[in-house]
C-alpha positions as CSV (number, residue, x, y, z in Angstrom):
1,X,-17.2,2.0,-17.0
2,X,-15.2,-1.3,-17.0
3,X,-16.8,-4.8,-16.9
4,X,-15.1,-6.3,-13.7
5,X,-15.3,-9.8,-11.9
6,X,-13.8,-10.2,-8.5
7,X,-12.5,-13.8,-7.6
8,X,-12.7,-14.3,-3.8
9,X,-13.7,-16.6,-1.3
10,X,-16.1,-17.7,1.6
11,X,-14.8,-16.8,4.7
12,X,-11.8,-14.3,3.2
13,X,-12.0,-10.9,5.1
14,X,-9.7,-9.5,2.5
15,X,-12.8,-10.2,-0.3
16,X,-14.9,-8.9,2.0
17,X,-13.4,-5.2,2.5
18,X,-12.8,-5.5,-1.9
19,X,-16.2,-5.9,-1.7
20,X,-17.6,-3.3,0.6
21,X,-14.7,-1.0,-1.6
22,X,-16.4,-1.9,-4.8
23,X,-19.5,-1.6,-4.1
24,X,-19.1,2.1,-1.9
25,X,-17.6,3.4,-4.8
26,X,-20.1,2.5,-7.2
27,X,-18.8,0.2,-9.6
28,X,-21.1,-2.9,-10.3
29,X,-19.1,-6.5,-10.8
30,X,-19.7,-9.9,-11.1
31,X,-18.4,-11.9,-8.0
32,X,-16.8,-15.3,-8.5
33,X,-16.0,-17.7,-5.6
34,X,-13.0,-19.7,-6.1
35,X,-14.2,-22.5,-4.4
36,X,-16.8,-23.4,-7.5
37,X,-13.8,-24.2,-10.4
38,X,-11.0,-26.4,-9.6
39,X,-9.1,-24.5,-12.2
40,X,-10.2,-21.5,-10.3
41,X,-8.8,-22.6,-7.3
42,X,-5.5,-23.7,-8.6
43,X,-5.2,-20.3,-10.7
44,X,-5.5,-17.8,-7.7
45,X,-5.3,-20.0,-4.5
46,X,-4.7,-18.1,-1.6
47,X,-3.9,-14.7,-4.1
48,X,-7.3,-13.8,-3.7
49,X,-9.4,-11.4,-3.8
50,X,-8.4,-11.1,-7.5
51,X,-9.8,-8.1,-9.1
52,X,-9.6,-8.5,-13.2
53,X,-11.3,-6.3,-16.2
54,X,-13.3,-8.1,-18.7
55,X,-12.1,-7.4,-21.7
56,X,-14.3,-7.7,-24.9
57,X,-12.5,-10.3,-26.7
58,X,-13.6,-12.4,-23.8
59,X,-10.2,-12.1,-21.9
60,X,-9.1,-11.1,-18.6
61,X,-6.9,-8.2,-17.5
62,X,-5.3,-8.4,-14.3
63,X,-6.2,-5.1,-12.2
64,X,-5.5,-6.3,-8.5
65,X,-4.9,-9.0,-5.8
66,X,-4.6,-9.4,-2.3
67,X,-5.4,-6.1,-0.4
68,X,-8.1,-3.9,-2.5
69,X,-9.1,-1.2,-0.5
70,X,-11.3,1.9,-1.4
71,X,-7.6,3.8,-2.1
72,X,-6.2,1.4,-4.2
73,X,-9.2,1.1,-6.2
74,X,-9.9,4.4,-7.2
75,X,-6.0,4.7,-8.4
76,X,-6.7,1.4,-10.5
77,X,-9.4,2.1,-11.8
78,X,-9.0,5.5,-12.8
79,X,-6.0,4.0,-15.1
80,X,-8.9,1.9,-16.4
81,X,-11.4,4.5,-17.0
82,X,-8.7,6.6,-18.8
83,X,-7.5,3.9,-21.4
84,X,-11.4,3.3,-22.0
85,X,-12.0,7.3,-22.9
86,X,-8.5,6.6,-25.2
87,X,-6.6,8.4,-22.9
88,X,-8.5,11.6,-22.7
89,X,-9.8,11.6,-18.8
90,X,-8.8,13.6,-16.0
Protein backbone atom coordinates (compact mmCIF):
# COMPACT_ATOMS: atom_id res chain seq x y z
CA UNK A 1 0.00 0.00 0.00
CA UNK A 2 1.46 3.47 -0.71
CA UNK A 3 2.70 5.97 1.95
CA UNK A 4 0.49 9.11 1.30
CA UNK A 5 0.26 12.64 2.91
CA UNK A 6 -2.56 14.84 2.06
CA UNK A 7 -1.90 18.73 2.26
CA UNK A 8 -5.13 20.62 3.03
CA UNK A 9 -6.47 23.14 5.08
CA UNK A 10 -8.76 24.30 8.04
CA UNK A 11 -11.88 25.33 6.91
CA UNK A 12 -11.47 23.70 3.08
CA UNK A 13 -14.59 21.52 2.21
CA UNK A 14 -12.68 20.19 -0.64
CA UNK A 15 -10.01 18.55 2.09
CA UNK A 16 -12.74 17.53 3.87
CA UNK A 17 -14.68 15.21 1.26
CA UNK A 18 -10.47 13.88 0.23
CA UNK A 19 -10.61 13.13 3.59
CA UNK A 20 -13.82 11.24 4.29
CA UNK A 21 -12.71 9.51 0.53
CA UNK A 22 -9.51 8.43 2.02
CA UNK A 23 -10.35 7.29 4.92
CA UNK A 24 -13.88 5.25 3.49
CA UNK A 25 -11.66 3.52 1.31
CA UNK A 26 -9.21 2.42 3.67
CA UNK A 27 -6.08 3.85 2.92
CA UNK A 28 -4.22 5.36 6.08
CA UNK A 29 -2.22 8.93 5.41
CA UNK A 30 -0.60 11.43 7.12
CA UNK A 31 -2.54 14.84 7.01
CA UNK A 32 -0.59 18.08 6.66
CA UNK A 33 -2.21 21.57 7.12
CA UNK A 34 -0.80 24.14 4.89
CA UNK A 35 -1.26 26.68 7.20
CA UNK A 36 1.91 25.29 9.61
CA UNK A 37 4.92 25.92 6.72
CA UNK A 38 5.22 29.07 4.93
CA UNK A 39 6.88 27.17 2.28
CA UNK A 40 3.90 24.99 2.45
CA UNK A 41 1.66 27.59 1.86
CA UNK A 42 3.42 29.20 -0.93
CA UNK A 43 3.93 25.72 -2.69
CA UNK A 44 0.15 24.66 -2.88
CA UNK A 45 -1.86 27.86 -1.88
CA UNK A 46 -5.23 27.57 -2.80
CA UNK A 47 -4.35 24.04 -5.08
CA UNK A 48 -5.21 22.20 -2.15
CA UNK A 49 -6.23 19.40 -1.07
CA UNK A 50 -2.89 17.99 -2.56
CA UNK A 51 -2.78 14.35 -2.42
CA UNK A 52 1.21 13.14 -2.97
CA UNK A 53 2.94 9.42 -2.53
CA UNK A 54 5.83 9.20 -0.34
CA UNK A 55 8.33 7.93 -2.10
CA UNK A 56 11.33 6.07 -0.26
CA UNK A 57 14.05 8.24 -1.24
CA UNK A 58 12.25 10.71 0.87
CA UNK A 59 10.52 12.46 -2.19
CA UNK A 60 7.16 13.33 -3.22
CA UNK A 61 5.04 12.13 -6.13
CA UNK A 62 2.28 14.20 -7.14
CA UNK A 63 -1.08 11.88 -7.22
CA UNK A 64 -3.92 14.65 -7.00
CA UNK A 65 -5.20 18.18 -6.26
CA UNK A 66 -8.23 20.02 -6.03
CA UNK A 67 -11.31 17.69 -6.23
CA UNK A 68 -10.44 14.06 -4.75
CA UNK A 69 -13.40 12.17 -4.47
CA UNK A 70 -13.94 8.44 -3.66
CA UNK A 71 -13.90 7.91 -7.77
CA UNK A 72 -10.95 9.59 -8.48
CA UNK A 73 -9.16 7.94 -5.88
CA UNK A 74 -9.67 4.52 -6.46
CA UNK A 75 -8.47 5.25 -10.32
CA UNK A 76 -5.34 6.92 -8.84
CA UNK A 77 -4.47 4.85 -6.64
CA UNK A 78 -4.95 1.77 -8.40
CA UNK A 79 -2.20 3.13 -10.88
CA UNK A 80 -0.21 3.39 -7.63
CA UNK A 81 -0.79 0.05 -6.32
CA UNK A 82 0.11 -1.47 -9.75
CA UNK A 83 3.58 0.23 -10.22
CA UNK A 84 4.23 -0.98 -6.52
CA UNK A 85 3.34 -4.92 -7.41
CA UNK A 86 5.89 -3.94 -10.68
CA UNK A 87 3.08 -3.83 -12.85
CA UNK A 88 1.54 -7.15 -12.15
CA UNK A 89 -2.02 -6.07 -10.43
CA UNK A 90 -5.42 -6.25 -11.78
Amino acid sequence: MPVLRLYSRQGCHLCEEAQAALSRLGYTFELQDIADSPDLEHRYGWDVPVLVQLLPDGSEQLLAKGVINAARLRTVLRTVEKKLDGGQGN
